[in-house]
N, C-alpha and C positions, 0 to 999 in steps of 0.2 A: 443388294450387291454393294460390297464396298467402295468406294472411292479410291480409284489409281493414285498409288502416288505419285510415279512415272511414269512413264509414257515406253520407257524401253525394257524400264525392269519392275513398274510397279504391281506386277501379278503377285509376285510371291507375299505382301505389304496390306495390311489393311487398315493403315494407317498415314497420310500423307509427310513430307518430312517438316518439320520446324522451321520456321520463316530465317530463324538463327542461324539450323543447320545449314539450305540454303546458301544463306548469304558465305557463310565458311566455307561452303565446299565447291562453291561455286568457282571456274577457270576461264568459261568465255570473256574475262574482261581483259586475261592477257591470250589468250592461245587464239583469240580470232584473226590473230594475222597471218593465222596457219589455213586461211583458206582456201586458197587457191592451189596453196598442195594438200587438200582433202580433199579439195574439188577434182583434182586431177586423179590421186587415188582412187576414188569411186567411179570415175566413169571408166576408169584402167579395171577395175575388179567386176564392174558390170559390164564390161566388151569381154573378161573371161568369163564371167559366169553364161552366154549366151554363146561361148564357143565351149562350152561342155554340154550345151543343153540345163542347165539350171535356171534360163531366163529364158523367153523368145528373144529374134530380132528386132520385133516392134515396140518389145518391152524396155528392150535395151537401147533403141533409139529414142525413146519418149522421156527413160531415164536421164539420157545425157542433154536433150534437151533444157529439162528442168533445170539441171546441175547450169548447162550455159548460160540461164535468165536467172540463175539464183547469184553467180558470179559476177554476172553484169551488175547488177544489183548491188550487191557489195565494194565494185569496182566506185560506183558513183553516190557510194552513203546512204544508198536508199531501201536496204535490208536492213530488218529491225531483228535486232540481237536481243536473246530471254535471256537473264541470267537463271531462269529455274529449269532454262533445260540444260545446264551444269556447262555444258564446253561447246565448243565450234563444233564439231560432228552432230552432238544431238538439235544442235540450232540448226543445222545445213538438212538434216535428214527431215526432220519436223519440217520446215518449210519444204521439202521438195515432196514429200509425202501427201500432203495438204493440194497440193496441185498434179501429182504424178500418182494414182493408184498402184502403179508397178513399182514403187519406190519401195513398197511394207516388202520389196521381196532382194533388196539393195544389200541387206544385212547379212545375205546368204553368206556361211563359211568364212565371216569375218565377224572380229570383237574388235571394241575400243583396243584391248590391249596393242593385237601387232596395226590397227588403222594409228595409233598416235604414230608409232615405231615408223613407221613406213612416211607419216608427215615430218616427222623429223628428221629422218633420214635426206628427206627432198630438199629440208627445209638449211641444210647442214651445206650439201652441194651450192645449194644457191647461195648460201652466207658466204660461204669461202670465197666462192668466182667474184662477189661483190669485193670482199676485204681485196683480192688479191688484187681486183684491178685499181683499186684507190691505192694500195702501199706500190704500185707501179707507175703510179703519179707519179707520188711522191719522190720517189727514187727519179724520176725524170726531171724534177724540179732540180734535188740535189745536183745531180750529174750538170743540170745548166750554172746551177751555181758555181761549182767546183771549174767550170768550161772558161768563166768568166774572171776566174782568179786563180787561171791556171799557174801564173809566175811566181804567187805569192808565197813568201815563208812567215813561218809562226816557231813560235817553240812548241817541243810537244812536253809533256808534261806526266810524273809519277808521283805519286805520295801528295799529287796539289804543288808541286813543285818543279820548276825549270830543268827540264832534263836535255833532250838534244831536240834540233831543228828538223824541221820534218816540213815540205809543202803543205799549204792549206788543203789541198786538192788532194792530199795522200789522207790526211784528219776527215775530211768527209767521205771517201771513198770508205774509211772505217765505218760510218756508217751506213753508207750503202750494204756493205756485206752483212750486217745486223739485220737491215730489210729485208735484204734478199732473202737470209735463212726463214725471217718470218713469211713472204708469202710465199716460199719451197714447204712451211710449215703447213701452211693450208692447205697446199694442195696435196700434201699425207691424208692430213682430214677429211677431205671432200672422198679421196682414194676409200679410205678405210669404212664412211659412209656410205658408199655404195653397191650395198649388197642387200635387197630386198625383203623385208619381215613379211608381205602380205598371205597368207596362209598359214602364219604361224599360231592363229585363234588366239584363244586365251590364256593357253601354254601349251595344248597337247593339238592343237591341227585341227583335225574334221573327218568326219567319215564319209564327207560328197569329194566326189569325184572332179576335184579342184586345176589348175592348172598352174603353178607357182609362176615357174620360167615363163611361159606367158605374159601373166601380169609385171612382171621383172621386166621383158622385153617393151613391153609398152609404155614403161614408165621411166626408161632409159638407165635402169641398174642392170649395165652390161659392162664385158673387159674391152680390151683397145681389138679384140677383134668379133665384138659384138655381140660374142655369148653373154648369156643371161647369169646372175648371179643374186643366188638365194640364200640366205641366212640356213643354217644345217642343223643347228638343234633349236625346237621351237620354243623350250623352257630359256635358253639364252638367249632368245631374241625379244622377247618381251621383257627380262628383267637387264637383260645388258647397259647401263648409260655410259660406259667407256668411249663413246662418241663426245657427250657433252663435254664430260671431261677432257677430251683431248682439245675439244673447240676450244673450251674457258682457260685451257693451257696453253693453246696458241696463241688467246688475246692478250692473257695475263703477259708473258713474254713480250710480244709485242708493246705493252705496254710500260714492260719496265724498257724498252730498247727506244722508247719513245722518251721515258722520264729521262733517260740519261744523256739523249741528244738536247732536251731541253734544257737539263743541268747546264751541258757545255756552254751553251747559248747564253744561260743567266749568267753565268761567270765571264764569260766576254764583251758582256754586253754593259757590265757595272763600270763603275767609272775607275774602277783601278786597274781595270783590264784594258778595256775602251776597243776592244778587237772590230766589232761590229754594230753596225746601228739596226735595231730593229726598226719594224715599218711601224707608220701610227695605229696602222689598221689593226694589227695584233698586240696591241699596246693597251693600256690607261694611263691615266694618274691619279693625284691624290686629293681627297675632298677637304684635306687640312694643307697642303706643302705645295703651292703651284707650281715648284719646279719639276717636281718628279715624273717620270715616265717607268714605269712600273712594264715588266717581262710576263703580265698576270696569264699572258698564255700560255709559256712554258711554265709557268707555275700547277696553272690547271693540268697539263701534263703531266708533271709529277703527280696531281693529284691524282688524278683519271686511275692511273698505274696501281693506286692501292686500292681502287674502286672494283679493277680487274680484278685483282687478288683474291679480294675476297668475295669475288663469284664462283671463282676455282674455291675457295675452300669451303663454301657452302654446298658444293655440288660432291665433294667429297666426303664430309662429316655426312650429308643426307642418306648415300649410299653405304655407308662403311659399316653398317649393323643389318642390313637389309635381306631377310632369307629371302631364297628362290619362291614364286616367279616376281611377280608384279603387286605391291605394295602401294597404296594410296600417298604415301608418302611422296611418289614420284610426281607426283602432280607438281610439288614444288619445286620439278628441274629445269621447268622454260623460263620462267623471270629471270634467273640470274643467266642464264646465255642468251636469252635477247638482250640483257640490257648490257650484257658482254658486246656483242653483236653491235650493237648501235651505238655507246661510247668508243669501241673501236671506231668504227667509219668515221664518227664526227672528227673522232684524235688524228686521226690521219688527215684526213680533210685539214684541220688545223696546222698540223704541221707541215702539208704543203703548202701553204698560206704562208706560216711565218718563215716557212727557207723561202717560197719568189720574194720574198720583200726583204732581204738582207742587202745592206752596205758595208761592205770592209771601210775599215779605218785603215790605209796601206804606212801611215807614218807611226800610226802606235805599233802597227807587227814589225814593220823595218826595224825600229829599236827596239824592240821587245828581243828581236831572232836575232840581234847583233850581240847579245853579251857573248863575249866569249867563253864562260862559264860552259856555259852548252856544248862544246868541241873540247871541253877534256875528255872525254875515250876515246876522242881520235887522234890527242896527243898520244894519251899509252898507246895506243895500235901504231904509231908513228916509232913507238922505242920497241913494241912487236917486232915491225919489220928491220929493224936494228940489232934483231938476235935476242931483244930482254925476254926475260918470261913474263906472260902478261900481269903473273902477282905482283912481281917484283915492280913492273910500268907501272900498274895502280898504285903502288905504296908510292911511287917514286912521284908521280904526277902528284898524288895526293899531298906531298909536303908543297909543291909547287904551287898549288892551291890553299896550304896554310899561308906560304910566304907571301900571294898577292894579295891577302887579306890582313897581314899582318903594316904590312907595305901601306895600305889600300891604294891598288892601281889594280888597273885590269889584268887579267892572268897573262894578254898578250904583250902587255909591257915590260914584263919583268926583264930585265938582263942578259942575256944569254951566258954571259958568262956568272952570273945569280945562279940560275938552271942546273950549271954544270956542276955547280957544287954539290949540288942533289943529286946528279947521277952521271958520270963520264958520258954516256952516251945519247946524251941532250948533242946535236949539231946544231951551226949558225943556224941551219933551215927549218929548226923546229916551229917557228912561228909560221910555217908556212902552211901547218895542220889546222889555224885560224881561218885559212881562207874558204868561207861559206860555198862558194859557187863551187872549186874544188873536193871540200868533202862532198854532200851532196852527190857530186858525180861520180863517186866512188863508190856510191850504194847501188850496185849493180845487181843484185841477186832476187830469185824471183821474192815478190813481195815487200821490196824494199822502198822507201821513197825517193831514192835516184832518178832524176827524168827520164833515163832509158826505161825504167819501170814502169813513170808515170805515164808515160804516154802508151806504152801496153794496156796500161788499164784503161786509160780513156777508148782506147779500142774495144777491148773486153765491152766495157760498160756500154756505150754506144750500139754495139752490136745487141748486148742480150735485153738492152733495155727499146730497141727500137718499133 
């Protein structure tokens, strides 16, 4: 009789595989961290297979048992993982088998194909609820930061260039709202994850007498009022990864929403800007220049963001040729979303770290948000309310702004009767649309940086972040 070459499929084989092949085709070295939702998977599919009658109930207690000391085991490093029995299922099954005789009967009505589908699905819910509650740190950090410099003004900035003054606390609130969309983003994810593959087989189902919504309700793929929710065609449920995808879309995002908070950061942080000190703690410096202190964590940021990237696009090129159902190919979709998955956490993790340890510089923003430069459109809105048309304001300020440059004095120094030359309807009081604390208070509209604004949001934010 010939020699198995497998243990699950090697009947049809009479030949063992290639120590080469093997080592190729081998996944238990990244998917065994899908254990404890295979673990849970199986003892959910062996409680239905013993409420259809396809198990007993002693079968199906001795089953779970196993699965509970094969867990534990794992929990504490002391399960020894085969790479020749290809993935965490045939490792988990193999060992429970070896100790459980009613285990050879675990397989009933289920394949590898919808058992991955159904760990990944598990495996999706739980990555989000993780992400969401670390980017809800982080947003807590923020919000303390922003709390702490609630008075403060900055310019804000277009093209890299001084445009109008805006509270510091309105600048981070902008990022807040980036966050926010990212963990509303996951929780789509986690949403759209949860809807049940276990009875989908290996594309076409099964001719025993299965229990789907069952196993659904046991494994907590139900809606918000507790029905069960099952995958509806079984050819889509085993070939669908529109999940990963969405995953490695929410990190990729996320991580460009991170590179760009860090951008901000590096640009404040350099000595031409001087807006803020980072902490040491997310710092370095340099092995040739003793002076230097080096932003290398927001650098890593940015980097991280193309690291995302190109997990999304390997997960899309992989699928993009792929016929109906289930293709070997798929194997190679859990690396790039675990390691989506786990540079996400650390990135966030980092970036609550480098926002608690920020120091404003309040004398570099004071002079920074004091050019006047910054309140010309609220000169033109100043000759608005004067009756001009706003083109005409803009051309009209606009030479006011060649003439203080031509001058070189501040735009708010210029003459008034200089002004009037440019346009009759300059008054003595035009330099009165200089006065910072004034404009400012004039941005009353929702979403503006006005402090009647500001302090709405600090409510908003407060409330939905508590």
């Amino acid at each position: 009789m010939p020699k198995a070459s497998q243990a699950t499929w090697g009947g049809r084989f009479t030949a063992v595989p290639a120590d080469l092949m093997l080592q190729f085709s081998e996944s238990v070295s990244f998917d065994r961290r899908l254990a404890p939702f295979d673990i849970a998977g199986s003892k959910a599919h062996s409680a239905m297979l013993a409420e259809v009658g396809l198990i007993t109930a002693k079968e199906c207690a001795a089953i779970h048992g196993g699965l509970d000391a094969i867990l534990a085991e794992i929990a504490t490093g002391t399960f020894t993982w085969n790479t020749q029995l290809e993935d965490v299922h045939m490792n988990i099954e193999h060992a429970l088998t070896q100790r459980v005789p009613a285990a050879a009967k675990l397989h009933t009505a289920r394949s590898r194909n919808d058992q991955i589908a159904t760990d990944m699905r598990l495996w999706f819910k739980f990555a989000c609820g993780v992400l969401r509650e670390k980017i809800a740190n982080a947003e807590r950090v923020l919000l303390a930061a922003a709390a702490a410099n609630r008075d403060l003004l900055i310019p804000g900035y277009t093209h890299l260039q001084r445009a109008q003054p805006v509270y510091l606390a309105h600048h981070l609130f902008a990022w807040l709202e980036m966050l926010d969309r990212d963990r509303a983003r996951f929780a789509e994810v986690a949403d759209h994850a949860n809807w049940c593959p276990l009875g989908a087989g290996a594309l076409a189902g099964t001719t025993l007498p299965i229990d789907r919504e069952l196993t659904a309700t046991l494994l907590g793929f139900t809606d918000a009022k507790g029905r069960p929710q099952v995958t509806q065609n079984s050819m889509d449920t085993v070939a669908d990864r529109d999940g990963f995808i969405e995953f490695a879309t929410a990190c990729a995002l996320l991580g460009v929403h991170l590179s760009r908070i860090a951008e901000d950061l590096i640009l404040w942080s350099s000595a031409e800007f001087k807006f803020v000190e980072l902490s040491d703690a997310f710092s370095t410096g340099s092995s040739l220049m003793p002076q230097k202190k080096n932003p290398d964590a927001c650098e890593l940021l940015r980097g991280k963001s193309a690291r995302l990237q190109g997990n999304l696009h390997t997960l899309l090129t992989l699928v993009k040729g792929l016929p109906l159902t289930y293709n070997r190919d798929l194997q190679e979709d859990k690396p790039p979303v675990f390691d989506s998955f786990d540079q996400s956490a650390l990135s966030t993790d980092v970036l609550a770290g480098v926002l608690g340890g920020l120091t404003f510089n309040r004398e570099r923003c004071a002079a920074a948000v004091a050019d006047p430069a910054l309140l010309a459109t609220d000169v033109a809105d100043y000759l608005v309310r004067r009756g001009v048309p706003f083109r005409e304001a803009h051309h009209a300020v606009g030479a006011v702004v060649r003439l203080a440059e031509q001058r070189a004095v501040p735009l708010n120094q210029l003459p008034t009767e200089a002004v009037q030359q440019l346009h009759p309807a300059f008054g003595p009081d035009w330099v009165e649309s200089f006065d910072l604390t004034s404009a400012l208070a004039k941005r009353t509209g929702t979403g503006m940086p006005g402090p009647a604004q500001l302090a709405k949001q600090f409510t908003r934010w407060e409330k939905l972040l508590k």
